[in-house]
mmCIF file of the N, C-alpha and C atoms, coordinates in Angstrom:
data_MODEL
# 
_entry.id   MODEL 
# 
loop_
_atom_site.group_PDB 
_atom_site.id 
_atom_site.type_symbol 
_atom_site.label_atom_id 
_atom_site.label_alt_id 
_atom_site.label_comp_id 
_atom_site.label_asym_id 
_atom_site.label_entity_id 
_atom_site.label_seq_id 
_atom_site.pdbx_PDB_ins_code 
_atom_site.Cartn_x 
_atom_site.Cartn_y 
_atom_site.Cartn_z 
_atom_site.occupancy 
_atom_site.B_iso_or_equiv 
_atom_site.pdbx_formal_charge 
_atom_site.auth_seq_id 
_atom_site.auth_comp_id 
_atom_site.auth_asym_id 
_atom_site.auth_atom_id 
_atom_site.pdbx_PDB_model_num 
ATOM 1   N N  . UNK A 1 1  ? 1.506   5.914   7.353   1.00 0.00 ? 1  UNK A N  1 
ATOM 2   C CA . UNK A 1 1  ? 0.589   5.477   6.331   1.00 0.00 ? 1  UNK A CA 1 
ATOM 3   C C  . UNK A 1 1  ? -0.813  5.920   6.690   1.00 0.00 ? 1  UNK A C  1 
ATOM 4   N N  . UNK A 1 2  ? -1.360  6.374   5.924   1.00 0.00 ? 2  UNK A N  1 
ATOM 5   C CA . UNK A 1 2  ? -3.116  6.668   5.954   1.00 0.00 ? 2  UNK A CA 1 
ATOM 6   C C  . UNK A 1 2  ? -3.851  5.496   5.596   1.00 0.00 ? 2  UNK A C  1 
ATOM 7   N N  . UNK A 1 3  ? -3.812  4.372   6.707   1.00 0.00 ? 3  UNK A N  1 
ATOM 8   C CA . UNK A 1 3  ? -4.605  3.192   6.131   1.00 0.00 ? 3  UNK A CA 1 
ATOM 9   C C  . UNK A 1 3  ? -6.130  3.305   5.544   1.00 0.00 ? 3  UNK A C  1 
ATOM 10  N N  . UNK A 1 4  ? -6.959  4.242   5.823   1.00 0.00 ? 4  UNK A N  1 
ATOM 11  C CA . UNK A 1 4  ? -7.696  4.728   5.767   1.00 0.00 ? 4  UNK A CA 1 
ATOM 12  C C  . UNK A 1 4  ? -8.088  5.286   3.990   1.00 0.00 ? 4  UNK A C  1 
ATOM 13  N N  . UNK A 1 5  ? -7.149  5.824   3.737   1.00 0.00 ? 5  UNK A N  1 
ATOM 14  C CA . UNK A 1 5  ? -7.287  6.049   1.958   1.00 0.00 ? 5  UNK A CA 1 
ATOM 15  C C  . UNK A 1 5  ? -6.677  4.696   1.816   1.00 0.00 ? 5  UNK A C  1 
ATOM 16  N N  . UNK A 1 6  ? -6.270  3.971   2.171   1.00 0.00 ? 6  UNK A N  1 
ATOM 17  C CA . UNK A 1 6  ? -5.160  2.478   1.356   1.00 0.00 ? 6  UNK A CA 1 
ATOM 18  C C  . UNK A 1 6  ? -6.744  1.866   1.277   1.00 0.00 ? 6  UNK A C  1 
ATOM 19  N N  . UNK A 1 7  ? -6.992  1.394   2.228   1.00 0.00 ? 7  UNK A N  1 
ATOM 20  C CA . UNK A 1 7  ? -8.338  0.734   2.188   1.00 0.00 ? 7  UNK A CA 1 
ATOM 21  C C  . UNK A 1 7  ? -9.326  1.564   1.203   1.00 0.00 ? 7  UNK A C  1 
ATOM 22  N N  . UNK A 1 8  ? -9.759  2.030   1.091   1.00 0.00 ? 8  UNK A N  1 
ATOM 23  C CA . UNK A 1 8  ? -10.532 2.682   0.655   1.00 0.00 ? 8  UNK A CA 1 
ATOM 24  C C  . UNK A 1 8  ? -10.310 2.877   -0.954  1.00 0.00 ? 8  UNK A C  1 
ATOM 25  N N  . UNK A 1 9  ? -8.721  2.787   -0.623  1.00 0.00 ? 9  UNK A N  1 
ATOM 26  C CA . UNK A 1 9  ? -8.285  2.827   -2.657  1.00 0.00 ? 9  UNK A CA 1 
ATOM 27  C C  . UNK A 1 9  ? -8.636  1.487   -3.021  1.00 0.00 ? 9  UNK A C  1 
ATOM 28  N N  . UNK A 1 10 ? -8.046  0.200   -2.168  1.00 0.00 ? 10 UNK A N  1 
ATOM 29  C CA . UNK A 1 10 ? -8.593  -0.727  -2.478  1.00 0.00 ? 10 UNK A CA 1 
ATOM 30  C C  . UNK A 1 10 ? -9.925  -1.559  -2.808  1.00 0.00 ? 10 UNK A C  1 
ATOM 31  N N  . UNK A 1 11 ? -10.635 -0.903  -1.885  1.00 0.00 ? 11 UNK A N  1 
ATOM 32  C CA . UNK A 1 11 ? -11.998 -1.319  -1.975  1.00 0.00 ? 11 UNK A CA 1 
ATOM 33  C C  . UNK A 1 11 ? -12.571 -0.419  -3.089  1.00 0.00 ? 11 UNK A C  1 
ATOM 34  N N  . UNK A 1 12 ? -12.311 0.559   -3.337  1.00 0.00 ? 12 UNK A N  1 
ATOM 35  C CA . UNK A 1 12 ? -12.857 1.302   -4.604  1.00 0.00 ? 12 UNK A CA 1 
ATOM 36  C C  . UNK A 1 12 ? -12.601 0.563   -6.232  1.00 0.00 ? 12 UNK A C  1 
ATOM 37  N N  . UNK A 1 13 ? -11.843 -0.026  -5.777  1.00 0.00 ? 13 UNK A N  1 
ATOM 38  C CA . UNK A 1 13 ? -11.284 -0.949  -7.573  1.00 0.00 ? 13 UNK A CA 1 
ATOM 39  C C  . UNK A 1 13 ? -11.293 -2.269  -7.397  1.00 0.00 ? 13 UNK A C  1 
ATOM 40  N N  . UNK A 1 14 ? -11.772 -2.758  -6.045  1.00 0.00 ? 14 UNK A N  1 
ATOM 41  C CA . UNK A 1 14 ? -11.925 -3.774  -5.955  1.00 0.00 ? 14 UNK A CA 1 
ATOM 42  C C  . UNK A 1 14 ? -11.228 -4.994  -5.645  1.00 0.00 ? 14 UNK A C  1 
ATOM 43  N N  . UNK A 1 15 ? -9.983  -4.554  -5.166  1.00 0.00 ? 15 UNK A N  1 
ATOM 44  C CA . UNK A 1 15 ? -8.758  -5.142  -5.245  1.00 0.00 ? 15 UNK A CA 1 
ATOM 45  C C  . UNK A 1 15 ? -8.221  -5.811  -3.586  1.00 0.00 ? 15 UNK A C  1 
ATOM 46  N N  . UNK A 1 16 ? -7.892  -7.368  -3.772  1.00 0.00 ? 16 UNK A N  1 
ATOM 47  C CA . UNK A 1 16 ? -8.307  -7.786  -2.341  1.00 0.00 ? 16 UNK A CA 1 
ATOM 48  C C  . UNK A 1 16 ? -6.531  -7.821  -1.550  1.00 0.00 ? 16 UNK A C  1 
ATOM 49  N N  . UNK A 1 17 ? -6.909  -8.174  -0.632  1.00 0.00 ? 17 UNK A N  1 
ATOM 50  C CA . UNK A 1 17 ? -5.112  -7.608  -0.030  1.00 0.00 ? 17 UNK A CA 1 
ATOM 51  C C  . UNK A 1 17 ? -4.495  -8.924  -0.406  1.00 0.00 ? 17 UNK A C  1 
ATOM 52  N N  . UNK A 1 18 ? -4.845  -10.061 -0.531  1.00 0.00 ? 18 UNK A N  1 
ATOM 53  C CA . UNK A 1 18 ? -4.652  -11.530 -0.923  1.00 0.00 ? 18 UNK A CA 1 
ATOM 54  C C  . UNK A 1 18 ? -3.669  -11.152 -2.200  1.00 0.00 ? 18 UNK A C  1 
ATOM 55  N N  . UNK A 1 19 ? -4.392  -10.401 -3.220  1.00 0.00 ? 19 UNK A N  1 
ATOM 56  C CA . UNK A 1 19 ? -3.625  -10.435 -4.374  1.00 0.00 ? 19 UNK A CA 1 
ATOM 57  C C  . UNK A 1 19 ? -2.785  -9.421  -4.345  1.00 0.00 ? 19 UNK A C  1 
ATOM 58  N N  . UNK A 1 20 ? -3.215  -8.590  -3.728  1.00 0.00 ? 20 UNK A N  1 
ATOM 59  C CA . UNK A 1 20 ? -1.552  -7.272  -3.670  1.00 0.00 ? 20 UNK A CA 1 
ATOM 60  C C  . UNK A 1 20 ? -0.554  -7.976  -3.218  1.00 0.00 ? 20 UNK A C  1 
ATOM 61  N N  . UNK A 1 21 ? -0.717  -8.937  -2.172  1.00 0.00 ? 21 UNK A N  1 
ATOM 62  C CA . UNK A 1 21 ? 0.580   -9.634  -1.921  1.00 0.00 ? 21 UNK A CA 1 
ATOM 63  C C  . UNK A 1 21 ? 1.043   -10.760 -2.853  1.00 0.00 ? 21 UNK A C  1 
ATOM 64  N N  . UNK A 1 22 ? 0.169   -11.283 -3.513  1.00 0.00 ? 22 UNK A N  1 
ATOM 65  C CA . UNK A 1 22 ? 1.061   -12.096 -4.349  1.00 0.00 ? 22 UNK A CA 1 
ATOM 66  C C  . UNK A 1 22 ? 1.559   -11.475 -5.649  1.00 0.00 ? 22 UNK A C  1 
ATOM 67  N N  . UNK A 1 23 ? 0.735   -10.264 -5.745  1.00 0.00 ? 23 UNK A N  1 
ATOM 68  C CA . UNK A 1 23 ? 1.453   -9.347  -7.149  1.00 0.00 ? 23 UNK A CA 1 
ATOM 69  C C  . UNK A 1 23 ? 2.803   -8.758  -6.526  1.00 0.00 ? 23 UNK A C  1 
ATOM 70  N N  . UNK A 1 24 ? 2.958   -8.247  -4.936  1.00 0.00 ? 24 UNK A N  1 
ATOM 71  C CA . UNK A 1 24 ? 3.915   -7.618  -4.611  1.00 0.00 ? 24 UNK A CA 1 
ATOM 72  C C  . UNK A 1 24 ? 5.231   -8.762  -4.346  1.00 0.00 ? 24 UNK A C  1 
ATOM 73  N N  . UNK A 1 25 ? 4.645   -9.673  -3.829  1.00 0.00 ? 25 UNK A N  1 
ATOM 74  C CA . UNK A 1 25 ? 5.620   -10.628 -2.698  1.00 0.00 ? 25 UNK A CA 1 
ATOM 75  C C  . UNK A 1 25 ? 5.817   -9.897  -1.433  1.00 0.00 ? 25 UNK A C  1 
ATOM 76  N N  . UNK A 1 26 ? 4.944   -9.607  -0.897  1.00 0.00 ? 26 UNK A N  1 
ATOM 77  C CA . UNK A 1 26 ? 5.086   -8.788  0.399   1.00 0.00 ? 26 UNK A CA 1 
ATOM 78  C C  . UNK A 1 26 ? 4.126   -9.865  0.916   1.00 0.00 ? 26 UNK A C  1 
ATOM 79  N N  . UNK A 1 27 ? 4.284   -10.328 2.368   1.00 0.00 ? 27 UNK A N  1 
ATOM 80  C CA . UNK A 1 27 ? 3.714   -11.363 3.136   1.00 0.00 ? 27 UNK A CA 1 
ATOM 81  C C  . UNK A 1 27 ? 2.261   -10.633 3.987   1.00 0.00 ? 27 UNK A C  1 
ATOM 82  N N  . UNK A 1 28 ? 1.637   -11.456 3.591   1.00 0.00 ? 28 UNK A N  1 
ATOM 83  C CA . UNK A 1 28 ? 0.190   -10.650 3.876   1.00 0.00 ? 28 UNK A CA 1 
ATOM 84  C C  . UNK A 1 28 ? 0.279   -10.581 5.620   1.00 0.00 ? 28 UNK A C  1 
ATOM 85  N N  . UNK A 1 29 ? 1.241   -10.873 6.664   1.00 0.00 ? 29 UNK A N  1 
ATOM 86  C CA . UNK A 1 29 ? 1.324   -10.518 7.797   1.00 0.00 ? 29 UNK A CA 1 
ATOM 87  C C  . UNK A 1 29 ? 2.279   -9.518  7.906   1.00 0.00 ? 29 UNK A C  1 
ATOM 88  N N  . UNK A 1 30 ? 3.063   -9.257  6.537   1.00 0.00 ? 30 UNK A N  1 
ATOM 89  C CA . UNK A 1 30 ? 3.757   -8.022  7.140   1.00 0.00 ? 30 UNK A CA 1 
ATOM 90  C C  . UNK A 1 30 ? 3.397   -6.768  6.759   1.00 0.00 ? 30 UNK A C  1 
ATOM 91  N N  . UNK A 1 31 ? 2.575   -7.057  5.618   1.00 0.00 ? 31 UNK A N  1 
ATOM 92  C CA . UNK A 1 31 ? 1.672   -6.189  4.849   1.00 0.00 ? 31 UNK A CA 1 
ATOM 93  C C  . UNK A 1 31 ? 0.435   -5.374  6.486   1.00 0.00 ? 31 UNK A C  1 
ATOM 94  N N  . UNK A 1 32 ? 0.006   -6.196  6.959   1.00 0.00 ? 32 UNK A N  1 
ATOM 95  C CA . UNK A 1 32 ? -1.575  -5.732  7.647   1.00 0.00 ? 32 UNK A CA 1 
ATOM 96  C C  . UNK A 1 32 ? -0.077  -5.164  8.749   1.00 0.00 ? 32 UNK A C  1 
ATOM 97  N N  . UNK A 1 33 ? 0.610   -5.943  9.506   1.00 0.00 ? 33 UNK A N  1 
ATOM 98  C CA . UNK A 1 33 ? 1.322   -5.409  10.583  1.00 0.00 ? 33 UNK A CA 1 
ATOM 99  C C  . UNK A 1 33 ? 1.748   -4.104  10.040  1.00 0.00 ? 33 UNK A C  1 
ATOM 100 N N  . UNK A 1 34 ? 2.420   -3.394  8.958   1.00 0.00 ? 34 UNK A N  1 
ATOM 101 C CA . UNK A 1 34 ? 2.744   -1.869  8.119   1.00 0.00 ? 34 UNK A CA 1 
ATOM 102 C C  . UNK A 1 34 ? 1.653   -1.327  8.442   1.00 0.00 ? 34 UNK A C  1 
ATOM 103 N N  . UNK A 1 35 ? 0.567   -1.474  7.657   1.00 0.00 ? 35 UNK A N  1 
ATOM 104 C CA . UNK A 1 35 ? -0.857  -0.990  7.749   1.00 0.00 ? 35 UNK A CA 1 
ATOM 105 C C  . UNK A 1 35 ? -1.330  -0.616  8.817   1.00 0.00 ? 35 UNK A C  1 
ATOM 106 N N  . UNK A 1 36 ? -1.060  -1.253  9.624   1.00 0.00 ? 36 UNK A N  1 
ATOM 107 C CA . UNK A 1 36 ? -1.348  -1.371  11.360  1.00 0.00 ? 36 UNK A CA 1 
ATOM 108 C C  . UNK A 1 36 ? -0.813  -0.147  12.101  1.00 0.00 ? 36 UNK A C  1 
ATOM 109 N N  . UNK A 1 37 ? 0.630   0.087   11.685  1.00 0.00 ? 37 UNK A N  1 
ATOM 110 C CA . UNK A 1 37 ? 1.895   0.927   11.943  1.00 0.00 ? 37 UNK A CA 1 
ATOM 111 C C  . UNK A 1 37 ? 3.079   0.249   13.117  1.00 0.00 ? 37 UNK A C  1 
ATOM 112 N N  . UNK A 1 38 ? 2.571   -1.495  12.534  1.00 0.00 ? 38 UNK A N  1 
ATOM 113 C CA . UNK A 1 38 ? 3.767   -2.328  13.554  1.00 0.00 ? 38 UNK A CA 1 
ATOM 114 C C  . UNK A 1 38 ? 4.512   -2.120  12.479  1.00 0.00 ? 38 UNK A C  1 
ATOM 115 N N  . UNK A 1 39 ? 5.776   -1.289  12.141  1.00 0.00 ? 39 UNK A N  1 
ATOM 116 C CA . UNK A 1 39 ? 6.297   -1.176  11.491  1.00 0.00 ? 39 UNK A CA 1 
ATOM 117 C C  . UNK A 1 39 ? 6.730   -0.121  9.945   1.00 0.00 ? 39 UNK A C  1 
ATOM 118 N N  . UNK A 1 40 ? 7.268   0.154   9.310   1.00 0.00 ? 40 UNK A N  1 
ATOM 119 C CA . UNK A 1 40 ? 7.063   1.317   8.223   1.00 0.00 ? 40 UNK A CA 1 
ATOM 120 C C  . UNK A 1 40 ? 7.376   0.556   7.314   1.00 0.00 ? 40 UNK A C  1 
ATOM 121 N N  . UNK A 1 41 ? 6.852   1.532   5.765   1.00 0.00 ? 41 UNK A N  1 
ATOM 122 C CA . UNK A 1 41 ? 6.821   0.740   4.612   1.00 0.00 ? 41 UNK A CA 1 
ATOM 123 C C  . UNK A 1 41 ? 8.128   1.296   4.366   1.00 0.00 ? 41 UNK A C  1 
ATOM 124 N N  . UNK A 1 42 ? 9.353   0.855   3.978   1.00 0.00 ? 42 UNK A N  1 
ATOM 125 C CA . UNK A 1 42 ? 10.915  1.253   3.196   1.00 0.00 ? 42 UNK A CA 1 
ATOM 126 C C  . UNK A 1 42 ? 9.830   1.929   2.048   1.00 0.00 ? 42 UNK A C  1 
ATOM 127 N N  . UNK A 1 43 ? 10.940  1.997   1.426   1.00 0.00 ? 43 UNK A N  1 
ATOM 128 C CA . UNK A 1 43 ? 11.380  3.015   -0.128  1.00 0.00 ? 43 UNK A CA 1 
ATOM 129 C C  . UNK A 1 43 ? 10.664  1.811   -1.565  1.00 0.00 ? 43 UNK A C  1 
ATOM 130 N N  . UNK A 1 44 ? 11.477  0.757   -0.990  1.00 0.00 ? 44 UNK A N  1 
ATOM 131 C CA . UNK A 1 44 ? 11.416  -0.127  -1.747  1.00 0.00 ? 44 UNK A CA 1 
ATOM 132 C C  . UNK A 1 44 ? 9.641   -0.949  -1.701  1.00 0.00 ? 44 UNK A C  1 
ATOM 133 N N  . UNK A 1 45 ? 9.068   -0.770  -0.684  1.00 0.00 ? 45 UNK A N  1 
ATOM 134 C CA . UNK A 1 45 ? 8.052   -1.464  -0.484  1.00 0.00 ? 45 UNK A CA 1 
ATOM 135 C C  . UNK A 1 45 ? 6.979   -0.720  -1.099  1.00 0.00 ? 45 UNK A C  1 
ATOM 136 N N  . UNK A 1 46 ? 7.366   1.327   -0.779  1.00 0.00 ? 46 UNK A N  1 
ATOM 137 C CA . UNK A 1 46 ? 6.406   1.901   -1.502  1.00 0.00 ? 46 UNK A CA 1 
ATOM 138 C C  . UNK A 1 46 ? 6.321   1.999   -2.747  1.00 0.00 ? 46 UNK A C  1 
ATOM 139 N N  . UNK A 1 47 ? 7.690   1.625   -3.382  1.00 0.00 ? 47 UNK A N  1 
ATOM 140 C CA . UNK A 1 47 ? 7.883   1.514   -4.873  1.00 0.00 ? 47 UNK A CA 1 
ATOM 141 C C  . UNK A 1 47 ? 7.036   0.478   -5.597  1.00 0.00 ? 47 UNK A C  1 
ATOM 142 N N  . UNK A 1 48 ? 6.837   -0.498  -4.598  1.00 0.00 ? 48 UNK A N  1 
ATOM 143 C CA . UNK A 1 48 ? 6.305   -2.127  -5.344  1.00 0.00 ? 48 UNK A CA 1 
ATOM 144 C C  . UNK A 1 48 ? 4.941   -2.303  -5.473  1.00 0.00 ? 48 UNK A C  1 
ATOM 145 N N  . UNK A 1 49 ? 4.397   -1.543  -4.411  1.00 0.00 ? 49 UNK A N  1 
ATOM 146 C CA . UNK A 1 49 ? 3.404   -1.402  -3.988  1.00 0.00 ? 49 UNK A CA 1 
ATOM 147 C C  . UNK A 1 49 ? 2.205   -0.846  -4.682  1.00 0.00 ? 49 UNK A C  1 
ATOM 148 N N  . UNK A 1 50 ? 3.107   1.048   -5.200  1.00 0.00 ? 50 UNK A N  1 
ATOM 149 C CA . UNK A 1 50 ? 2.741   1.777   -5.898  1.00 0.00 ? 50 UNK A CA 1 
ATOM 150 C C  . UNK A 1 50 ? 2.547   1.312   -7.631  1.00 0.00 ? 50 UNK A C  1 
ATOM 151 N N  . UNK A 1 51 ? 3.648   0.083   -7.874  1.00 0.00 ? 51 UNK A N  1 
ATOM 152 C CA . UNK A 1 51 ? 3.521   -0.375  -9.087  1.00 0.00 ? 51 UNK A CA 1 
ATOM 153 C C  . UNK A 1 51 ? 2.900   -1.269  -9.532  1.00 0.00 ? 51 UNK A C  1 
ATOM 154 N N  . UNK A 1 52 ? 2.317   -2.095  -8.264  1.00 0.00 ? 52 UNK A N  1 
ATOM 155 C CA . UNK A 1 52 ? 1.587   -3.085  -8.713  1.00 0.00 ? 52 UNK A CA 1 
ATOM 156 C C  . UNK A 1 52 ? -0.034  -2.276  -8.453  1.00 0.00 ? 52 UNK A C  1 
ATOM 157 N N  . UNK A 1 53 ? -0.673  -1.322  -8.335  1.00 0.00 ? 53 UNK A N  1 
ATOM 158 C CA . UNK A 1 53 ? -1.752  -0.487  -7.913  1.00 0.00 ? 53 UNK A CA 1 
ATOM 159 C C  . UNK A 1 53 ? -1.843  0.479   -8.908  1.00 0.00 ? 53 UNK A C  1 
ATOM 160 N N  . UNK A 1 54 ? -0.818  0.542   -9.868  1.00 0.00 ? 54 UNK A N  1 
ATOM 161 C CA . UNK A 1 54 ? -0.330  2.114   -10.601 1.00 0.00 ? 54 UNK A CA 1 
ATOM 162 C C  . UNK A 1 54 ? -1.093  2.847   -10.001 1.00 0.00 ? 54 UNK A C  1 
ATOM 163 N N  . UNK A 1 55 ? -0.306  3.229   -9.008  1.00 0.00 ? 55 UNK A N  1 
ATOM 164 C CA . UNK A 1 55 ? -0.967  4.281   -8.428  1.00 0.00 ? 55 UNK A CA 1 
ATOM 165 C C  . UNK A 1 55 ? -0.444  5.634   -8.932  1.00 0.00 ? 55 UNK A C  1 
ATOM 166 N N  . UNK A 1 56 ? -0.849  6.607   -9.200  1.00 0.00 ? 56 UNK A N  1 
ATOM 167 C CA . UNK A 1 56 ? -0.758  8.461   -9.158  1.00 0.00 ? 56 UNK A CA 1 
ATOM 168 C C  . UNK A 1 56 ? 0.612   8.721   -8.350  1.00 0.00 ? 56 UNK A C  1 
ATOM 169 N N  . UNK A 1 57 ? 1.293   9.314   -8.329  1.00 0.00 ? 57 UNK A N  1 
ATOM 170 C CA . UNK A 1 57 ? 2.491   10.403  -7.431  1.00 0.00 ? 57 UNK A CA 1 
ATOM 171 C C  . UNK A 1 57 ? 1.399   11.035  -6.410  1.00 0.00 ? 57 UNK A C  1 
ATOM 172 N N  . UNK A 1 58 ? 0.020   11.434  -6.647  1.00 0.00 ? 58 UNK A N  1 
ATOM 173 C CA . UNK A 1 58 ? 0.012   11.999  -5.732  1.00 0.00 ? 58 UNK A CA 1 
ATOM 174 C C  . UNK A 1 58 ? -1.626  10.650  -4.668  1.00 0.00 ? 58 UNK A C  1 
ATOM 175 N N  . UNK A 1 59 ? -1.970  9.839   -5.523  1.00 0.00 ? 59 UNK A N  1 
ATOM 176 C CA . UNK A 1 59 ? -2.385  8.685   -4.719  1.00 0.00 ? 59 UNK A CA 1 
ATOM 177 C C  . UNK A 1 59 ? -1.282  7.943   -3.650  1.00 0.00 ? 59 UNK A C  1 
ATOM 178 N N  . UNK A 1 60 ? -0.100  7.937   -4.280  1.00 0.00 ? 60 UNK A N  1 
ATOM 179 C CA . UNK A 1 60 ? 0.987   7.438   -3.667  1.00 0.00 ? 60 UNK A CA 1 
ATOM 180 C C  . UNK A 1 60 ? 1.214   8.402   -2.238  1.00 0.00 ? 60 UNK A C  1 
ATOM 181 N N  . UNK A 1 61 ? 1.338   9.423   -2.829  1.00 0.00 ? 61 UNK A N  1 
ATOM 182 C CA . UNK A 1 61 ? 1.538   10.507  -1.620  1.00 0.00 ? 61 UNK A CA 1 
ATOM 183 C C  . UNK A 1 61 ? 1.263   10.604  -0.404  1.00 0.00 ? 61 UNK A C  1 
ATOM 184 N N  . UNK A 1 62 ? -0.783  10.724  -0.645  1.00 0.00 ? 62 UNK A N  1 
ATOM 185 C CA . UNK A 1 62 ? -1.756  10.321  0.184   1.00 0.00 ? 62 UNK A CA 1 
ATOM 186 C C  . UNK A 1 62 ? -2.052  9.232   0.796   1.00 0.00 ? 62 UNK A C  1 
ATOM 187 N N  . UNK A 1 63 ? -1.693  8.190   0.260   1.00 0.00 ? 63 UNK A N  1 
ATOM 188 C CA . UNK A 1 63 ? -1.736  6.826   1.099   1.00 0.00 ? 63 UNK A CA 1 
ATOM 189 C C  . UNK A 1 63 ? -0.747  6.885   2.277   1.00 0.00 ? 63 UNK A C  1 
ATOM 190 N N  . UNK A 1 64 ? 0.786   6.891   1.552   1.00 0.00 ? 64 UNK A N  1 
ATOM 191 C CA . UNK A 1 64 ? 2.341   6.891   2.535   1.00 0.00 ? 64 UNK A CA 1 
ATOM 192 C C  . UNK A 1 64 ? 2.408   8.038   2.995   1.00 0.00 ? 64 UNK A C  1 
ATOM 193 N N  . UNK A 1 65 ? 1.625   9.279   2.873   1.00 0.00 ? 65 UNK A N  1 
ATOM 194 C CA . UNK A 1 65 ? 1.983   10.226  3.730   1.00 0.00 ? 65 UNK A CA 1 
ATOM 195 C C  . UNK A 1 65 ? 3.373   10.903  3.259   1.00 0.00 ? 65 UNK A C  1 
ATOM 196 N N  . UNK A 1 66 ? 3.757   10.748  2.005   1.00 0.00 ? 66 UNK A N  1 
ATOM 197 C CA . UNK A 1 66 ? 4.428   11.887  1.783   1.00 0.00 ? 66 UNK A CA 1 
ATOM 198 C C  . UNK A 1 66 ? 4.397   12.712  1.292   1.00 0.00 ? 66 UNK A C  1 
ATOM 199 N N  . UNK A 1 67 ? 6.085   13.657  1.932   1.00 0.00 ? 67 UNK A N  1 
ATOM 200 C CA . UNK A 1 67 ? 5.794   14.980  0.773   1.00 0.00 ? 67 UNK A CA 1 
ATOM 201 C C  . UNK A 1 67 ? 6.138   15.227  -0.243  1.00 0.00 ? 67 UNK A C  1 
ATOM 202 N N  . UNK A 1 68 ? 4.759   15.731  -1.017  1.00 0.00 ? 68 UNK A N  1 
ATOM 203 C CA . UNK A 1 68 ? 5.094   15.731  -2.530  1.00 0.00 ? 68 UNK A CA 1 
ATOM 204 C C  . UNK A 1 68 ? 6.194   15.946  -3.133  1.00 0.00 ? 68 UNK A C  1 
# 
């Protein structure tokens, strides 16, 4: 993960990690521990993630580090 654009997407729209987790249901300690890289985001987490942010295919990309 590029916490670095995550933050940065967030703070650009204003959006606090409090509510990504209650829009996601992702636990705001397992959320920062991912972020951190105690751990990786699944398939499923980048899916939820990406949908509650509508994020871009290629915002998505750049955050999780994948390839396009």
């Amino acid at each position: 993960m590029n916490e670095k654009a995550f933050r940065d997407f967030l703070k650009a729209r204003g959006i606090k990690i409090g509510w990504l987790c209650e829009k996601t249901g992702i636990s705001r300690q397992t959320l920062h521990n991912k972020m951190n890289g105690h751990g990786q985001f699944n398939v499923s987490d980048i899916n939820t993630i990406s949908q509650a942010l509508n994020l871009s295919k290629s915002e998505r990309d750049t955050i999780f580090m994948l390839d396009g």
